[in-house]
C-alpha positions, 0 to 999 in steps of 0.5 A: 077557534077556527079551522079549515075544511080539507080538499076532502072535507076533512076538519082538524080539531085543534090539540087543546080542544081535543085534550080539554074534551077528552077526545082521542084518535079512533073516537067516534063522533056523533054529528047533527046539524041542529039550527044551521050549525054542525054540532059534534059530540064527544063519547062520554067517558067512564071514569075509574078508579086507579090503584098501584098494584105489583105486576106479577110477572116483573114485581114492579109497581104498576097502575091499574084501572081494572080490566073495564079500562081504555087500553093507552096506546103510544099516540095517548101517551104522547098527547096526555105528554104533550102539556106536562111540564 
């Protein structure tokens, strides 16, 4: 996989690599240069546990992470949307 260094140095991570490791918009990058090569590493991510509870403001079913968990934003949902069938 390639991609190109911008005018202004900027880098583009393809989709399926960003999805495959997780990473998304607003994360945080740790970067080195480790025998000639730049490496990027992605943040680790807790993992949590959902459950369907009933909202108490609309009575709907709704998911809950607890109150550790990322906040999705419109874009996440957009690209976890992006390979559903």
């Amino acid at each position: 996989m390639q991609t190109k260094v911008s005018t202004k140095g900027q880098i583009v991570l393809p989709g399926p690599l960003r999805r495959k490791l997780g990473i998304r918009t607003g994360d945080t990058l740790d970067i080195a240069v480790e025998k000639g090569r730049i490496v990027l590493t992605a943040p680790e991510r807790k993992h949590f546990t959902a459950r369907i509870i009933e909202d108490p403001i609309t009575g709907l079913p709704v998911i809950d992470a607890g109150p550790d968990a990322a906040v999705l934003t419109s874009e996440m949902v957009r690209e976890l949307l992006v390979d559903f069938p």
